[in-house]
N, C-alpha and C positions, 0 to 999 in steps of 0.2 A: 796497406792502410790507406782509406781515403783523406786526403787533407784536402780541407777548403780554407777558404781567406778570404775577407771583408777587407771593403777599400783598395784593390790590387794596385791602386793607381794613385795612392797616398802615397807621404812621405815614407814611411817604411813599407807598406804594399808593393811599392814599383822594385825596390830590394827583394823582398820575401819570395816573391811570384817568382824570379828569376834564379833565386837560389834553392829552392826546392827543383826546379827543373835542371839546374848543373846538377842536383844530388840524383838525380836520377827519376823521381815525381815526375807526375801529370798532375798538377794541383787542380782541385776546381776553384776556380777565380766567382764570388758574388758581385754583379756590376747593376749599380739601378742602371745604366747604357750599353749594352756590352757594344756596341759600334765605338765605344771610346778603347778598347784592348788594341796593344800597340799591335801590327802587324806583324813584327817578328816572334810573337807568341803565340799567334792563331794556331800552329801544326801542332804546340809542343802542349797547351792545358785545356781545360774542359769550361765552358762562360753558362753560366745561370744568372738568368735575369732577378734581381732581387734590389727592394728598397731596404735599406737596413732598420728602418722604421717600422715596417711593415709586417705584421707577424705571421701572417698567412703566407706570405710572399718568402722569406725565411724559412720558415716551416718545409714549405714544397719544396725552394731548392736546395736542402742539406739531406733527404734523403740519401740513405745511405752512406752518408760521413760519417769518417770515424774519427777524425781530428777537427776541432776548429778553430783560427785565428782568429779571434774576433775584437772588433773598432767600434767601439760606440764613433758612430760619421759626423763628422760636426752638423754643430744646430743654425739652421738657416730662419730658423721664427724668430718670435717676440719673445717666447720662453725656453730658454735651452734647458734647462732642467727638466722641464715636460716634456722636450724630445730624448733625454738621457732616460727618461723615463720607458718611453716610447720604444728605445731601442734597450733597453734592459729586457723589456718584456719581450722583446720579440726573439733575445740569442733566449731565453730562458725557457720559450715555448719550443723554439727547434730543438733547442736540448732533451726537452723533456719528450715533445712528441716522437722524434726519432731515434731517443735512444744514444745521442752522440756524448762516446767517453770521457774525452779529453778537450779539453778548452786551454788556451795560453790566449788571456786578456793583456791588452795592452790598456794599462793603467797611469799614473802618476805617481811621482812623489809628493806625496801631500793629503793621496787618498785614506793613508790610516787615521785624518783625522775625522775623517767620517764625516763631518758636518765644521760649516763657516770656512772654507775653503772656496768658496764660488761656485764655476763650473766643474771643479773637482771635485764636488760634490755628489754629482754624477757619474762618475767614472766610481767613488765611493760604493755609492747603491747599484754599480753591476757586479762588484766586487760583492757586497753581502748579499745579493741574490745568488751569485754564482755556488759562493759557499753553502749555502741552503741544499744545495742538489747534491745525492749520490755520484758525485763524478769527481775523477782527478783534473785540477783547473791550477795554475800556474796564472797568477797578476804580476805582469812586468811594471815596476815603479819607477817608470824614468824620467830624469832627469828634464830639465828645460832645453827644448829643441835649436841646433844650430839654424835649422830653418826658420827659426821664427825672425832672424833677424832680417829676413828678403822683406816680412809687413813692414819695415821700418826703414826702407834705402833711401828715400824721401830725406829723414833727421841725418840717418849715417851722411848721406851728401850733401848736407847743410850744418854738419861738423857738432852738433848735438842730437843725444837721443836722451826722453824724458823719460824717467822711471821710477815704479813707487816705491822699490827697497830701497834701503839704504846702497848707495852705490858702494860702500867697502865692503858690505855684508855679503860671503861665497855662498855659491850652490850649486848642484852640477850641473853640467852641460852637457851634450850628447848629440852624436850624428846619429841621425835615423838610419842610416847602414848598419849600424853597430845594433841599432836595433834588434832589425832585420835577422842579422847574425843571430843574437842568443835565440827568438826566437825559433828561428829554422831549429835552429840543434834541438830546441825542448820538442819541437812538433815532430822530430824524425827518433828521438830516442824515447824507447818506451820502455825504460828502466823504473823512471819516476812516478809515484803517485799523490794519492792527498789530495790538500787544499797548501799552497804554494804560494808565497809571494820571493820573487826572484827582482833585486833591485839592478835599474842599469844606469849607472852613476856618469858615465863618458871615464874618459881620462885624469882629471881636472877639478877641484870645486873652485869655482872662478868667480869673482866679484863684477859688476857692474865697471867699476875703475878699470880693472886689469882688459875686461872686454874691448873696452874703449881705447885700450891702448893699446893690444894687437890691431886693433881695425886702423889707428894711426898708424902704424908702422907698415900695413899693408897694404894698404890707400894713398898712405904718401901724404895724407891733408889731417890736420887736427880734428879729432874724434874725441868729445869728453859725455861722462853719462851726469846730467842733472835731474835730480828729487826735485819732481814735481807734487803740488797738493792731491788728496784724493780727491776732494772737488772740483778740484780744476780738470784733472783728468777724465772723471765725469760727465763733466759740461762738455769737451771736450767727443769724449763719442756717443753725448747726445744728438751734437750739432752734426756728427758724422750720422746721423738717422737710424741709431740702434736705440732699441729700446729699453724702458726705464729695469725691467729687467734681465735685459740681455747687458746692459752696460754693468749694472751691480754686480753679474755672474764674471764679466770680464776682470772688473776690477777686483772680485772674491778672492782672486788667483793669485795675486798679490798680496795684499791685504792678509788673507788668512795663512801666508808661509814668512810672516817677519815676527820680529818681536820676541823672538827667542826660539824661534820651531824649529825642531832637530828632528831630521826624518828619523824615523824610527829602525831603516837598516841602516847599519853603517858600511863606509866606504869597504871594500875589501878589493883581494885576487880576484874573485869570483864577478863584484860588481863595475868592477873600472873593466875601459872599454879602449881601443886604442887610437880609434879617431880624434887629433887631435883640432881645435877651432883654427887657430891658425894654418893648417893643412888644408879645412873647410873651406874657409874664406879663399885662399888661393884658387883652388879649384870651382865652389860652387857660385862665388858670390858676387855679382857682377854689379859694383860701386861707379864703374866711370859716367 
């Protein structure tokens, strides 16, 4: 079975690439650069030059895949919707032109709401395109990324971080290894079929409060989360030089998972994961 992967050098990518080759894989890796593959992978997978954007470029190098991981790659324009777009169309042409079986999207929670979510809106519409197609496709719905808290080390080390939930209000949280993990297994076993959504929760559903206070205890300095306005926050990565709707698809993110939204899987066996944050933080998160 050929397995490919988008973003090898993402958050879960730099995992995936790596655990498909201890399983015994030659993945092919898709790189818009392949001179960015770290060096000790050169021997071990196969590099196709490809923009994830791009659907011609896609197209040519999934020939002959029989598995795909696929990342909608973040959006670097003025409208990230129109790149979700962009790159909807493009796994949905390689699909379709070469015939590849199996797809396991990496998705969100928040995507079942199909619309008023933000940029998860996007990931939304590769999800119901994927299902359109005769193929078996698995959407992972994960959880809010430990990663994301390295965009904020800035606040974390200045002993607040602002945010738009409610800070007592939980939701999961998740190491992109863990990710990586269910992934790999869905892309090596070919038991499963269909149209699939497989949630991946982390360990934990953890509040904005409780974040704040392992990052205190592992920091060693006060960490508290403050609710900030959504205008303010706004203004905010206006003045950061995003635009008027790349910040509203930022802020969608938020905004569209409060107020009463309950993912649609719920916690189980299957979707809790064993990376714990405080585990994270020691290891990946460099505060000093």
């Amino acid at each position: 079975m050929r397995i490919a992967v988008t973003t090898p050098n993402g958050n879960v990518g730099r995992y995936l690439s790596r655990m498909l080759v201890r399983a015994g894989v030659r993945p092919l890796l898709l790189m818009r650069d392949p001179r960015g593959l770290d060096e000790e992978l050169r021997d071990l997978v196969d590099v196709a030059r490809a923009d994830s954007f791009d659907r011609d470029e896609v197209a040519a190098a999934t020939r002959g895949v029989d598995a795909l991981y696929w990342v909608d790659p973040p959006s670097a324009g003025e409208d990230p919707l129109a790149d979700y777009a962009r790159a909807t169309d493009a796994v949905v042409g390689a699909v379709t032109r070469n015939g590849i079986g199996r797809v396991v999207f990496q998705s969100s929670v928040g995507a079942e709401k199909r619309h008023g979510a933000g940029e998860i809106d996007g990931l939304a519409a590769t999800e119901m395109a994927l299902d359109g197609l005769d193929i078996d496709v698995t959407h992972l719905r994960c959880g809010y990324f430990f990663t994301n808290l390295s965009f904020q080390l800035d606040a974390i080390r200045a002993g607040t971080i602002p945010v738009l939930l409610p800070p007592d209000a939980r939701m999961s949280w998740v190491a992109p290894r863990d990710i990586a993990e269910v992934a790999a297994g869905l892309l090596l076993n070919r038991s499963w079929s269909g149209h699939r959504v497989q949630a991946v929760h982390g360990p934990a559903d953890l509040s904005w409060n409780e974040v704040a206070e392992i990052l205190t205890e592992e920091t060693g300095h006060p960490v508290s989360a403050v609710r900030v306005a959504d205008d303010e926050l706004r203004r905010d990565y206006l003045s950061a030089g995003l635009s008027a709707a790349a910040a509203d698809a930022m802020l969608g993110m938020s905004i569209g998972l409060r107020d009463g939204f309950i993912p649609e899987q719920p916690r189980t066996a299957a979707s809790t994961t064993p990376t714990t944050l405080r585990s994270w933080i020691r290891e990946k998160l460099d505060v000093a």
